[in-house]
PDB file of N, CA, C and O in Angstrom, chain B, residues numbered from 101:
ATOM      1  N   UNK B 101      62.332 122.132  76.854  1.00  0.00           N
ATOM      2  CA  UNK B 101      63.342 123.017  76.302  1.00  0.00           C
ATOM      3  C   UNK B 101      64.284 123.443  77.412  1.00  0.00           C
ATOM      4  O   UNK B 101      63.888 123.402  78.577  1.00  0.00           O
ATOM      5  N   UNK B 102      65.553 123.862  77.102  1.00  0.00           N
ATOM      6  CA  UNK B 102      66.379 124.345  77.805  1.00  0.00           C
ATOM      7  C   UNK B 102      67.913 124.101  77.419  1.00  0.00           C
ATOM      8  O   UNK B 102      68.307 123.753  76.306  1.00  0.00           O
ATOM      9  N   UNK B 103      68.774 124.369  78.645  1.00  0.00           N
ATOM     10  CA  UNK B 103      70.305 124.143  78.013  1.00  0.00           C
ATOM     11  C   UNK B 103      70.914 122.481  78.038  1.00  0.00           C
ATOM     12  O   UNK B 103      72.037 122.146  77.659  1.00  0.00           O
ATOM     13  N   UNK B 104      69.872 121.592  78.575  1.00  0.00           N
ATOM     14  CA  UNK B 104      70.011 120.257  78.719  1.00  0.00           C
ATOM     15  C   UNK B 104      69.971 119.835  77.918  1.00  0.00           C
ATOM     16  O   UNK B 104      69.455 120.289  76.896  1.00  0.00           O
ATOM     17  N   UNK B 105      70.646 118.502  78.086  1.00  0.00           N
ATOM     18  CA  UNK B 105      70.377 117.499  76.869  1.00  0.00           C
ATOM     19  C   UNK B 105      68.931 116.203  77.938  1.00  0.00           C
ATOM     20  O   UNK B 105      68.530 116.496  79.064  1.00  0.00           O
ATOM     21  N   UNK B 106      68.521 115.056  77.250  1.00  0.00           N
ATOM     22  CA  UNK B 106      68.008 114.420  77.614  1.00  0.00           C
ATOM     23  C   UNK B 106      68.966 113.660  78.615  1.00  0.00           C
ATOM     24  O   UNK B 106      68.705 113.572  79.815  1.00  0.00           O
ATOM     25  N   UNK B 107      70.218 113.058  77.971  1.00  0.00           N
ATOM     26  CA  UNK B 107      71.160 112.607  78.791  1.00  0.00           C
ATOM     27  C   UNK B 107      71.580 113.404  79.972  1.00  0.00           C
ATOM     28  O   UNK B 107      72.269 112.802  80.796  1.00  0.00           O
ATOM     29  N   UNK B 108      71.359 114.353  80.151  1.00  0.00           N
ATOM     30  CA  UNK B 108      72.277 115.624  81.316  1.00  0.00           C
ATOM     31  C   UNK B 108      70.893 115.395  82.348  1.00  0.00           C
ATOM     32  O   UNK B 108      71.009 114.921  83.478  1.00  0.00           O
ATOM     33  N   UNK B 109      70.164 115.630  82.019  1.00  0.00           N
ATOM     34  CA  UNK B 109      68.544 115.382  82.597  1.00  0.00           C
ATOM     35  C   UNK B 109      68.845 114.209  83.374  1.00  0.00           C
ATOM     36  O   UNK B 109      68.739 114.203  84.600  1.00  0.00           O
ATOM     37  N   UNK B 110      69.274 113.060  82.589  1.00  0.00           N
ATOM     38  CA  UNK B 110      69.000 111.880  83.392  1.00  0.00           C
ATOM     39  C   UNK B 110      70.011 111.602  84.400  1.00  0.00           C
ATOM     40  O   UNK B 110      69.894 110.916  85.416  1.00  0.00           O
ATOM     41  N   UNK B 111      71.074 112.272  83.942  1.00  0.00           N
ATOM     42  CA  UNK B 111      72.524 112.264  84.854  1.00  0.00           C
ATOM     43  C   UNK B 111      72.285 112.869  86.374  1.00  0.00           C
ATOM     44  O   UNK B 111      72.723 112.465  87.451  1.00  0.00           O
ATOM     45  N   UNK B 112      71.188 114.300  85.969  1.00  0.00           N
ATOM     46  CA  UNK B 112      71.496 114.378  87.109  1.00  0.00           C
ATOM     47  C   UNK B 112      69.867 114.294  87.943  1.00  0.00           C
ATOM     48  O   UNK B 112      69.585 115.236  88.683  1.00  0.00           O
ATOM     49  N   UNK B 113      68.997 113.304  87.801  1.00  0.00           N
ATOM     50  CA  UNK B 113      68.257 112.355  88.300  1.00  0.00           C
ATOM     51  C   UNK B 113      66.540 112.593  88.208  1.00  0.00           C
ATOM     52  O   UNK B 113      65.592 112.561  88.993  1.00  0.00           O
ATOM     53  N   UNK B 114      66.765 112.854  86.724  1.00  0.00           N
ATOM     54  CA  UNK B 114      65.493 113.161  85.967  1.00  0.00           C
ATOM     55  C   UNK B 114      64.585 111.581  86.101  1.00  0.00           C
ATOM     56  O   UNK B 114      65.046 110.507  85.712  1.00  0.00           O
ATOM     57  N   UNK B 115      63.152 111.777  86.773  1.00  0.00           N
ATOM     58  CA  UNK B 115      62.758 110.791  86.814  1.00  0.00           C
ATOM     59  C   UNK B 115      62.153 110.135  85.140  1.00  0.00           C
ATOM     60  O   UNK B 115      62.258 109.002  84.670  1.00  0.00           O
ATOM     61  N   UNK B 116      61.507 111.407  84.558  1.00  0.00           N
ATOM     62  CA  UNK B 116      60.649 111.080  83.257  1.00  0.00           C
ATOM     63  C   UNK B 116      61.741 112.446  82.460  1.00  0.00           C
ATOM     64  O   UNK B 116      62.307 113.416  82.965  1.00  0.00           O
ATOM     65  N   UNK B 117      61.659 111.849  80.792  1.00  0.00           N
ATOM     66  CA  UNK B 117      62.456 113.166  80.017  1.00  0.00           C
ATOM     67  C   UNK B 117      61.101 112.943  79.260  1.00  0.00           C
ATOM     68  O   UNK B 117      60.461 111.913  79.052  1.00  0.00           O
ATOM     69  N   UNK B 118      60.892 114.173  78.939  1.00  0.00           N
ATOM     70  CA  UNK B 118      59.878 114.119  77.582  1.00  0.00           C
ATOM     71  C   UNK B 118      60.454 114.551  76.447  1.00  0.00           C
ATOM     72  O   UNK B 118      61.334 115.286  76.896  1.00  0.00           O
ATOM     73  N   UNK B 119      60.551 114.587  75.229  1.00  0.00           N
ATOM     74  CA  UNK B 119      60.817 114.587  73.700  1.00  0.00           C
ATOM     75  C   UNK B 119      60.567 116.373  73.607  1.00  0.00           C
ATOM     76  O   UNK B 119      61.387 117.207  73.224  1.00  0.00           O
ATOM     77  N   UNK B 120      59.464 116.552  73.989  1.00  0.00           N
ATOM     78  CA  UNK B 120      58.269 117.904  73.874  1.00  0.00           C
ATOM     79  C   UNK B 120      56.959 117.944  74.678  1.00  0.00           C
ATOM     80  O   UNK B 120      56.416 117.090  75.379  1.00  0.00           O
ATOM     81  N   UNK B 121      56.676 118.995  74.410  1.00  0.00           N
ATOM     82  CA  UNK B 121      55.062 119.598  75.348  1.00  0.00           C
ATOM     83  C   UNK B 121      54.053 118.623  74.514  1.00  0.00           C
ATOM     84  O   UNK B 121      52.885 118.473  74.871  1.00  0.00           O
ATOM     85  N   UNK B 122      54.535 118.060  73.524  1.00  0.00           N
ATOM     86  CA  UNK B 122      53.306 117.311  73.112  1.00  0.00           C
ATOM     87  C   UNK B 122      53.237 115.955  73.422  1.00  0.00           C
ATOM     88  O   UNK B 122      52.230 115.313  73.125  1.00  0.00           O
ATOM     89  N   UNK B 123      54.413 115.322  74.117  1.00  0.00           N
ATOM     90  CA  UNK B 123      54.288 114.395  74.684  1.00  0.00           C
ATOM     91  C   UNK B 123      53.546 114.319  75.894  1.00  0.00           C
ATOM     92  O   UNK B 123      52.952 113.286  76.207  1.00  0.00           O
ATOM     93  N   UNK B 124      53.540 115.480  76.687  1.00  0.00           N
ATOM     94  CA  UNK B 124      52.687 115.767  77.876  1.00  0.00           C
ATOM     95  C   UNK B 124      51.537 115.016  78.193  1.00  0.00           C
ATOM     96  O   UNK B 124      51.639 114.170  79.082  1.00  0.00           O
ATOM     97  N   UNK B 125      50.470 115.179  77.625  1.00  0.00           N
ATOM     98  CA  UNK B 125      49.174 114.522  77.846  1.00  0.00           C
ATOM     99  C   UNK B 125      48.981 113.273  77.781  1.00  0.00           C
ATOM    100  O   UNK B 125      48.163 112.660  78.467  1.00  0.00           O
ATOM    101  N   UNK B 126      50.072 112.571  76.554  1.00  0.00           N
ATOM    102  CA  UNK B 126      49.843 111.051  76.529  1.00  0.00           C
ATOM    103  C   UNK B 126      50.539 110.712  78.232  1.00  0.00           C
ATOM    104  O   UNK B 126      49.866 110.165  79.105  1.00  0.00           O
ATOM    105  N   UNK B 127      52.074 111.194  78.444  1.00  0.00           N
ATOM    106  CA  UNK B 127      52.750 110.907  79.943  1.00  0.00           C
ATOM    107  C   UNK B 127      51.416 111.073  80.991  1.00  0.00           C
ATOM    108  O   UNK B 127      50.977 110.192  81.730  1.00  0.00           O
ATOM    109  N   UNK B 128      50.937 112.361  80.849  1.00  0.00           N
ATOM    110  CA  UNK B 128      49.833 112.429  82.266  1.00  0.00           C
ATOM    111  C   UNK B 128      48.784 111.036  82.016  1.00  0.00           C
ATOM    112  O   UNK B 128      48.758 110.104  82.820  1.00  0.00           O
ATOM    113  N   UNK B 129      48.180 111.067  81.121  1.00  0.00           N
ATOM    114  CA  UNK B 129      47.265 110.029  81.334  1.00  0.00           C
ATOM    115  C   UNK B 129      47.579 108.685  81.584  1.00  0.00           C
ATOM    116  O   UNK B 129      46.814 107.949  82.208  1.00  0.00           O
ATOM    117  N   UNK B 130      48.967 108.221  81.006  1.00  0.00           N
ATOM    118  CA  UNK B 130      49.206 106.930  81.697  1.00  0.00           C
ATOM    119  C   UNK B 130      50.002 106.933  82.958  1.00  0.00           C
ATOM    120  O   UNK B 130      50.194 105.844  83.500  1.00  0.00           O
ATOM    121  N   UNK B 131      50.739 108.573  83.771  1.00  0.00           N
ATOM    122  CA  UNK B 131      50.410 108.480  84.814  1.00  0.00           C
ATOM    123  C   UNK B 131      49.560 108.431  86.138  1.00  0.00           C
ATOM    124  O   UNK B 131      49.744 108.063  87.298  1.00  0.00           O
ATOM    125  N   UNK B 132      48.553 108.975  85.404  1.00  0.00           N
ATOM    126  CA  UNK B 132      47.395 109.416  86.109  1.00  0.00           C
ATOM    127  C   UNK B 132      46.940 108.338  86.263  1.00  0.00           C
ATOM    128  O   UNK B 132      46.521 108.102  87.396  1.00  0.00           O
ATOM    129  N   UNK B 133      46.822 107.172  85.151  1.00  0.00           N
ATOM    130  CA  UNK B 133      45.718 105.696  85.411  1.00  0.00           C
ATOM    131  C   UNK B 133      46.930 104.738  85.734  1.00  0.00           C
ATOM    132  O   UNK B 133      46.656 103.670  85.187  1.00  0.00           O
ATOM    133  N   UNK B 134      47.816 104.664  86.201  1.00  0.00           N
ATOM    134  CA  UNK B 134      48.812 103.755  86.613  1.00  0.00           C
ATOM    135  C   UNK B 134      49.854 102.891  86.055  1.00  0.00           C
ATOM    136  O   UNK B 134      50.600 102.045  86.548  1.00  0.00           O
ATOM    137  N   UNK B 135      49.670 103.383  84.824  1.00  0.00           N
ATOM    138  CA  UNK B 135      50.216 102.507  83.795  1.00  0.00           C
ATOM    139  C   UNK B 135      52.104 103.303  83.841  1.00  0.00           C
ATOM    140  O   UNK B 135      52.712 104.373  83.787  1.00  0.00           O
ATOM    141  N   UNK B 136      52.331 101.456  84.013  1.00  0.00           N
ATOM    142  CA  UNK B 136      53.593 101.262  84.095  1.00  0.00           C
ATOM    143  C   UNK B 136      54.528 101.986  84.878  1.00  0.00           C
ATOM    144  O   UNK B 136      53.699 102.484  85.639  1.00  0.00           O
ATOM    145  N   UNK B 137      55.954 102.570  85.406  1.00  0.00           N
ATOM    146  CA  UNK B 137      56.678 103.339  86.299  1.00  0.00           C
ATOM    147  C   UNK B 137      57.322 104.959  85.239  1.00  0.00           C
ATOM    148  O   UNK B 137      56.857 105.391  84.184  1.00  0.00           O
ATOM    149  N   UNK B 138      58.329 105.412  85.944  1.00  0.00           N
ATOM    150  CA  UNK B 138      58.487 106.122  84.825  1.00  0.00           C
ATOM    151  C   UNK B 138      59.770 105.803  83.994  1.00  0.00           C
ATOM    152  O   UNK B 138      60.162 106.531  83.082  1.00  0.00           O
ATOM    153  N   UNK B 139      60.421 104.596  84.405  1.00  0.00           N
ATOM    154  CA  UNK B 139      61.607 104.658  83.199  1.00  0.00           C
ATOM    155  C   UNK B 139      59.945 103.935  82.338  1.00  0.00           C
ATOM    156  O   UNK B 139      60.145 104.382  81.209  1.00  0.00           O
ATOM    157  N   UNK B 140      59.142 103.484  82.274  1.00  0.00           N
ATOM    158  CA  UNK B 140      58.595 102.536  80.895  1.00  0.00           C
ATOM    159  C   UNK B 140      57.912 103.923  80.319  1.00  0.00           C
ATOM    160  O   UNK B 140      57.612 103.844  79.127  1.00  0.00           O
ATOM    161  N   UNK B 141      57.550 105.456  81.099  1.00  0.00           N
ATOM    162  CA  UNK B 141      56.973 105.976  80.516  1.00  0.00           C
ATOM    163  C   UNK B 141      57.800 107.021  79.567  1.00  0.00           C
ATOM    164  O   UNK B 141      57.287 107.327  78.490  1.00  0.00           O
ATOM    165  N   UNK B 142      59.156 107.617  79.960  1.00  0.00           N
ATOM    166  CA  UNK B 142      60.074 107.876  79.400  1.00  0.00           C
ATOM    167  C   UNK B 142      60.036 108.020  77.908  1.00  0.00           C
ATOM    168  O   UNK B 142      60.457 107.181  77.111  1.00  0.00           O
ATOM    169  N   UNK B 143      59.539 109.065  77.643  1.00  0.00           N
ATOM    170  CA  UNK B 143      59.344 109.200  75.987  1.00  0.00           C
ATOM    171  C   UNK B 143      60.145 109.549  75.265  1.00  0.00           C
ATOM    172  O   UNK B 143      59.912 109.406  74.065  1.00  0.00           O
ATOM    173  N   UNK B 144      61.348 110.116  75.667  1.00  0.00           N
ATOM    174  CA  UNK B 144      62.619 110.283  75.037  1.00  0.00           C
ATOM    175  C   UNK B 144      63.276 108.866  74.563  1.00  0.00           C
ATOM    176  O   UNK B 144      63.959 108.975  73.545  1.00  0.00           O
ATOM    177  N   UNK B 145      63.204 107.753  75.037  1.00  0.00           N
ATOM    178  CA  UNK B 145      63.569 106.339  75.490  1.00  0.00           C
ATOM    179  C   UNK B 145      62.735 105.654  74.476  1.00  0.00           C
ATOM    180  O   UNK B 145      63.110 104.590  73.986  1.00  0.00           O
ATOM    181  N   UNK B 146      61.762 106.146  74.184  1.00  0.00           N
ATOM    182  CA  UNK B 146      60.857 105.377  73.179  1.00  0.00           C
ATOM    183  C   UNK B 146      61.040 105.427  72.003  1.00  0.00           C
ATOM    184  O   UNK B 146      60.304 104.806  71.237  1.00  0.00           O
TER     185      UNK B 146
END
C-alpha cells in the first residue's frame, strides 16, 4: 500500500512489486529456496 503505483515502484528501482501482503509468503519461500531472480518472482507481473 501507499501513494505508488506498481509502475512508479519500478521506475524508481523496485527490485520485487507485490500485488498485496498476501502475496508475501508465497515471494519469501521461493526466495528463501532459490527459485528463480526477482523480475521471475514479481507478482504484480504475473
Amino acid at each position: 500500500s501507499g501513494p505508488c503505483d506498481a509502475d512508479e515502484l519500478r521506475a524508481a528501482g523496485a527490485d520485487v512489486v507485490l500485488t498485496g501482503l498476501t502475496d508475501f509468503p508465497r515471494w519469501l519461500a521461493a526466495y528463501r529456496d532459490g527459485e528463480g531472480d526477482a523480475e521471475a518472482l514479481d507478482a504484480a507481473r504475473a
